[in-house]
Phi, psi and omega in degrees: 000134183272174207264356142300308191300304147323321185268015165267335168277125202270333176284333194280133166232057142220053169293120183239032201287350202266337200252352194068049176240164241229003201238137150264036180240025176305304201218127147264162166223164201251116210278354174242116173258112157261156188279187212233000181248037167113140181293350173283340183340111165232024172195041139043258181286315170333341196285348172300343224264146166212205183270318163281353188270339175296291172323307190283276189338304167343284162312010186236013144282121174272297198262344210036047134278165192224109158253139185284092177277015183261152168252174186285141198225107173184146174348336163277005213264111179307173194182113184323103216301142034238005167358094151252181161211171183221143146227191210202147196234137183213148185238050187306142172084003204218038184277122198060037185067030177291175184250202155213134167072206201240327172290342160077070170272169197186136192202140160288153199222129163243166181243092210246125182264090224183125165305170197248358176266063128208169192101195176289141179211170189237124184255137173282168178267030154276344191270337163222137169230181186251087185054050158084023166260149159240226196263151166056059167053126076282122165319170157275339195293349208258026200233289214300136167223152171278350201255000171145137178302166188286306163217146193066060181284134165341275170005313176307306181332115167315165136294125181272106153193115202201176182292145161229181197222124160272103177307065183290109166260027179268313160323291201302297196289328192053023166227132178235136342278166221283134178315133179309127169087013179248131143293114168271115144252209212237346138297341165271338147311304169311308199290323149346308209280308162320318192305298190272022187093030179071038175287176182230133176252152193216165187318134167095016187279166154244154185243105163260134137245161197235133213228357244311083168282346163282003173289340179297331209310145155086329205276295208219070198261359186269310166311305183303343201244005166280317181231205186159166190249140185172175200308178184236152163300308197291313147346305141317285193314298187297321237230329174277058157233006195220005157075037149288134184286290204219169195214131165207187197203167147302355179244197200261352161197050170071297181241186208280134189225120024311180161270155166311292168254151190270343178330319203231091200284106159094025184292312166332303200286328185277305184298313180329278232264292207276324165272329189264339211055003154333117183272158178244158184212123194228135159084044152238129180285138187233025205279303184321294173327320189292325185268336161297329191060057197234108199238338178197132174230212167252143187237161173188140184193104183264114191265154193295159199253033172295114179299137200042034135310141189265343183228187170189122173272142198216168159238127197273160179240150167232118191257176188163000000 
């Protein structure tokens, strides 16, 4: 394969384009994080989460508004290849307009065919791992099944409902949508939070930045599902340091692309999910809040309890 051909594929992970070298043993990295709540651990950050944090988070309804941060997940909804969906609409028992009973009940059926990574989604902490390590050291031989992982299947997944805090770098930057390849690190995170009065993000929150980059969806989908505006390493880094649950973005994989190095594919996603347990969230919009000029609420979001699934298209609510 020539090494152009590498640096488009964002799944190979020894894409070596910057310096154009032919070895991935330039960095190692240290493939085992255990977790700090224990070797049983299977929801990682989530563990932040509590019955007071719940509570305080409550209280920053103001107004009883309600936003829908999910987008629509149907054949147009770009998706990280080779990624599709489908559904199939079906009318059993009801062949040539038959009926049911004496009352002539008559009903739809759906099929739904489908990855479970697109559209908004929740990535679980099955999903990247470190040279075949996942979160809290686990092999991968000791997770992967082909018929659903072993362990840190969606199922697993807690009820989520705690505070959130929404970055407008859209604010910050004074460009919509926020340019492909601008990196959040941890002065565009400080400078947001000032930006908006001097918020704070504190243990157990989820952290949205709102880039709106989902104004592309339909416009510009070759642009929209290729690059992006997005977390930054050092970012990662600052924001699992404050005890955060989860992180998401408006965009389709959170952080930012290009990569910083082109080296370190999907790296942001390794420190999140396999060194922190952070769970991550992609394509959720925080633009109504936004345009309220509304920065923290109550968030909440229960994803299906399908076993051993790795993902969930889910819609998060954010209230205020």
């Amino acid at each position: 394969m020539k090494l152009s051909s590498l640096c488009s594929a964002l799944v190979t992970a020894t894409v070596l384009c910057a310096i154009g070298i032919s070895n991935a043993s330039a960095q190692e990295y240290e493939k085992c994080h255990k977790s700090k709540w224990g070797p049983d651990d299977q929801i990682g950050a989530l563990n932040n989460l509590s019955a007071a944090k719940t509570l305080s988070a409550s209280k920053l309804i103001k107004q009883g508004k309600s936003m829908r941060m999910g987008i629509e997940s149907n054949t147009k909804t770009p998706a990280f290849p080779p990624r599709t969906i489908s559904v199939t609409i079906v009318k059993p028992g009801q062949d040539y307009g038959q009926t049911l009973g004496n009352t002539k009940t008559s009903y739809h059926d759906d099929i739904l065919n489908t990855w479970v990574g697109i559209g908004t989604q929740l990535d679980g902490l099955g999903h990247i791992g470190i040279d075949n390590v996942f979160y809290n050291c686990t092999p991968g031989v000791d997770i992967t099944g082909i018929s659903g992982l072993k362990k840190f299947g969606i199922e697993t997944v807690p009820a989520i409902a705690t505070r959130a805090v929404i970055l407008d770098m859209v604010g910050l930057t004074g460009k919509k949508p926020v340019p492909e390849g601008t990196a959040f690190n941890q002065p565009e995170i400080e400078a947001a939070l000032k930006r908006q009065g001097n918020m704070k993000i504190e243990k157990g929150d989820v952290v949205i930045f709102y880039t709106g980059w989902h104004t592309l969806l339909g416009v510009d989908d070759k642009r929209n599902g290729s690059v992006e505006p997005g977390l930054g390493v050092q970012g990662a880094k600052y924001l699992a340091s404050l005890g955060v649950a989860m992180i998401g973005s408006d965009t389709w994989a959170l952080e930012v692309i290009p990569f910083e190095n082109a080296g370190q594919v999907f790296h942001v996603h390794q420190i999140l999910l396999a060194e922190n347990g952070i769970f991550i969230l992609e394509n959720v919009v925080a633009e109504q809040a936004v345009n309220d000029k509304v920065y923290e609420g109550f968030f909440t979001v229960g994803p299906h309890r399908t076993t051993g699934t790795v993902q969930a298209i889910v819609n998060p609510i954010f209230v205020y």
